[in-house]
N, C-alpha and C positions, 0 to 999 in steps of 0.2 A: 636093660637098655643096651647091651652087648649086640648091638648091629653094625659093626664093623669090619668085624669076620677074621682080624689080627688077632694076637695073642695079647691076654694085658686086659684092660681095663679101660674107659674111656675117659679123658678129662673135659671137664664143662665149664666154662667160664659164662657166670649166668649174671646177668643185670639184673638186678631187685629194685624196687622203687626208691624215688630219692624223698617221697612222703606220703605219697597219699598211695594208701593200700589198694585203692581201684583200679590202677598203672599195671597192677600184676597181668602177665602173658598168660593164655591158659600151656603153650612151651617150655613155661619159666617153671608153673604149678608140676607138671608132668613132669619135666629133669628131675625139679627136687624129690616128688615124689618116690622116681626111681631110680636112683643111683644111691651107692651105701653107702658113701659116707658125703660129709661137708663140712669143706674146708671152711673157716668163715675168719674174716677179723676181729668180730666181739662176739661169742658164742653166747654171749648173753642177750643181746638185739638180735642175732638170727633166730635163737631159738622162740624167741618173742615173735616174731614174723612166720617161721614153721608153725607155730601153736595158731595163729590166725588164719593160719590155710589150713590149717585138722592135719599137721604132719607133723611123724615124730620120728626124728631122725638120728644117726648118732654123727658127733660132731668132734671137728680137730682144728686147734685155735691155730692160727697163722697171720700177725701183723709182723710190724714193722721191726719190733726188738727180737722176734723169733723165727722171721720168713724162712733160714737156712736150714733149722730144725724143720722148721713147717712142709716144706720143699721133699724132707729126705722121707718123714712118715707120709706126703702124697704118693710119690714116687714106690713107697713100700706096696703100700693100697694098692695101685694100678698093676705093680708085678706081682698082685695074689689074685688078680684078675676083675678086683672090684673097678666100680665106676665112682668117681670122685667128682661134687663140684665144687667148683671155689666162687665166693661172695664175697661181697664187701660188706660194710655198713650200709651201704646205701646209694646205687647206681650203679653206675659199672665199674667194674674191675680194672684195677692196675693203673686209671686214669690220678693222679694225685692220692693213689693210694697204694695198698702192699699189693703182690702178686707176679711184678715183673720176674723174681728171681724165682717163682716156683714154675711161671710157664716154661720158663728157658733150659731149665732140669728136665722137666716132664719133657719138652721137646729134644732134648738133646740124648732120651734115653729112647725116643723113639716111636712112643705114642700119640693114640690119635688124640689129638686137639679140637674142641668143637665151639667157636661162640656161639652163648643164646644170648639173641641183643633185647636189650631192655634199656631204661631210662638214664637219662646224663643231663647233668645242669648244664652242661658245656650246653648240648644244640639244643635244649629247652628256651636259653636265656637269648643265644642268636636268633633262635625263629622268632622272636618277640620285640624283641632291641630295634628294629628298624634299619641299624647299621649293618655296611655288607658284610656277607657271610659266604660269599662264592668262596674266598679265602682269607684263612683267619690264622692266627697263632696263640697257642693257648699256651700258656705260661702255667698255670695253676696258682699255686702261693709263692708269692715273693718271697727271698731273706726276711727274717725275721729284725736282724738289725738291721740300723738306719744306714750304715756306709756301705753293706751290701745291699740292701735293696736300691739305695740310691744308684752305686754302680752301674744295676742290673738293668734300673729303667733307663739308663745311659744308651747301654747298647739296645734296648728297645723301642729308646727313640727313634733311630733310623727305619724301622719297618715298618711298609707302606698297611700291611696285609692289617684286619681287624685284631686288637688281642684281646684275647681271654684270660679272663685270672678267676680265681678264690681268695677269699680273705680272714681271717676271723674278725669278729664285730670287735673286739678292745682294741686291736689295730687300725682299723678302716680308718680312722680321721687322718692317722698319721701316715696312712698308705696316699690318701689320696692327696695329703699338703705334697706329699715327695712327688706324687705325678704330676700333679697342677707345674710344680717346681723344675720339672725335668723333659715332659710331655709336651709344655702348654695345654691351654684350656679348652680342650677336644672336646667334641659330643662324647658324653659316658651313656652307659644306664647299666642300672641295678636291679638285681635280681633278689630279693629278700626269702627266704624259706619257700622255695618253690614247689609247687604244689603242695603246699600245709594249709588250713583254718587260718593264717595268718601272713599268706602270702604278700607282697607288698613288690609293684613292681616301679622303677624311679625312671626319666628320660631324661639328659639337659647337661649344660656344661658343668666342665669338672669341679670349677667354683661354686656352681648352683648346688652340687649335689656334697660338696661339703660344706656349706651351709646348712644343706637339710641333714646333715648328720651331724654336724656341731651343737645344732638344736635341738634334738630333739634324742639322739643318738640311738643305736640299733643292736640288738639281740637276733639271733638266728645265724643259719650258714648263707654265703652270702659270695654271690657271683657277677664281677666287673666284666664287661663289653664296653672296650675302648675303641673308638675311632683310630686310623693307623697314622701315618705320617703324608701328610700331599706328597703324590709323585714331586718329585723335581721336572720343573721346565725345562725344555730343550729348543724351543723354538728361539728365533732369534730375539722375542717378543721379551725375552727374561734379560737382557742385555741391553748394552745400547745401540740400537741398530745404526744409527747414523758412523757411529765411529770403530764399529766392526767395519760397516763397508769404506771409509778411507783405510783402517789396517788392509784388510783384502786388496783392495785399489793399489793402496801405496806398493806391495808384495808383487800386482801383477805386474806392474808399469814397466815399462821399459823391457819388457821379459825377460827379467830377473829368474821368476821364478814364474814353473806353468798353474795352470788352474787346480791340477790335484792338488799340488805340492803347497800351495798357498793353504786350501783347507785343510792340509794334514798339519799342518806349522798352527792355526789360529785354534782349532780342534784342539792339540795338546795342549795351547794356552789357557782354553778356557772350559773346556769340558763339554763344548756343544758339539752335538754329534757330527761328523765328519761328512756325512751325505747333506745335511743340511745347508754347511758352510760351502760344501762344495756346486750346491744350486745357487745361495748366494754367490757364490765367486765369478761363476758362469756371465746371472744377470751384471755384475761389475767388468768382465772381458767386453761382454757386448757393448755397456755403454762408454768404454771408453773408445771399441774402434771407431 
């Protein structure tokens, strides 16, 4: 697969299915096929997944406790001019998983880099969630503990955008009290073992859907689409309009102060936007001349 025309080796970052073996690309079949070696995070499921395409390949383990080792033997690979791809368990690469520290070596020595795009629970679970997905922020796995994950959903209160997470099923009840707890009770849905025999897809408030896991509780991998935070109002409509405009009033009267300066003054008091206040101030000069 040497079409590159550099010296070296090419690296392939390939998405494999996240379950159901019918997802395979015939791009994804053809990489694997030829390139010499694969990098994989469990060389035990790749090789299970080679064997069910009729490929037999030779293979070099690379997670999380060994990416730096992993990294230095990719790296050797590509400068004896072999083609190397890297896999995960199951989707794409580097997403909530090992890899980031071997592209960044392979890139930093100067070879070519190629994604083959394949499957991701991320934009499987958006394209089906209902909630928006123009833009989203995907988290992946929370802290494992409760002060850190608490924290976390602290600061992710504030963002408007969709978020994405993973969770493991022993955690999910106590993932979701802490969001209910931190979030309020947003539109969720759940993603249950997607594309498996046993897929399982949920819609509904965050209370709704720990209830249906308090009852019944859940096995599988398993991916949250949360509703973001409402914009903040900025119209006058979020305030009290009657006693902005005697502040405004009171400010122009007597020309104290002019109309900009009135909205830049009531602006920094209360955080509504400065163009706004300054159309209200406007309407308030007119009807006092």
């Amino acid at each position: 697969m040497k079409s590159n025309g550099s010296q070296g080796g090419t690296f392939f970052v390939v998405g494999t299915p996240i379950g159901n073996l019918q997802d395979v690309s015939r791009r994804m079949v053809h990489c694997l096929e030829s390139v010499d070696l694969v990098a994989a995070e469990d060389t035990r499921r790749t090789r299970t997944l080679l064997s069910s395409l009729g490929i037999s390949k030779k293979l070099t383990s690379c997670h999380e406790h060994n990416e730096a080792a992993g990294a230095q033997k990719i790296v050797e690979a590509l400068s004896r001019g072999e083609d190397v791809a890297l896999v995960s368990d199951a989707g794409t690469p580097v997403l909530s998983d090992p890899g980031r520290r071997v592209v960044e070596a392979v890139r930093k020595k100067g070879f070519v880099i190629v994604p083959v795009p394949g499957p991701s629970a991320v934009t499987a679970a958006l394209s089906v969630s209902g909630l928006p997905a123009d833009q989203f922020f995907f988290q992946g796995f929370l802290p494992p503990k409760k002060n850190a994950r608490c924290k976390r959903l602290e600061e992710l209160a504030r963002i408007e955008s969709t978020l994405v997470f993973f969770e493991a099923p022993h955690r999910l009840a106590a993932t979701l009290r802490d969001m209910l707890s931190h979030l309020g009770d947003r539109e969720t849905f759940m993603a249950r073992e997607l594309t498996k025999i046993h897929e399982t897809l949920f819609r509904g408030r965050l209370s709704e859907l720990l209830e249906e896991v308090g009852a019944k509780g859940v096995k599988g991998e398993i991916t949250l689409v949360v509703d973001g935070a409402e914009a903040p109002a900025h119209g006058l409509d979020a305030y009290d309009e009657t006693l902005l405009k005697e502040l405004l009033s009171g400010l122009l009267s007597g020309r104290r102060f002019s109309t900009r300066e009135a909205a830049r003054l009531v602006s920094s008091l209360t955080g509504i936007p400065r163009n706004i206040l300054y159309t209200a101030a406007l309407g308030c000069r007119v009807e006092a001349d």
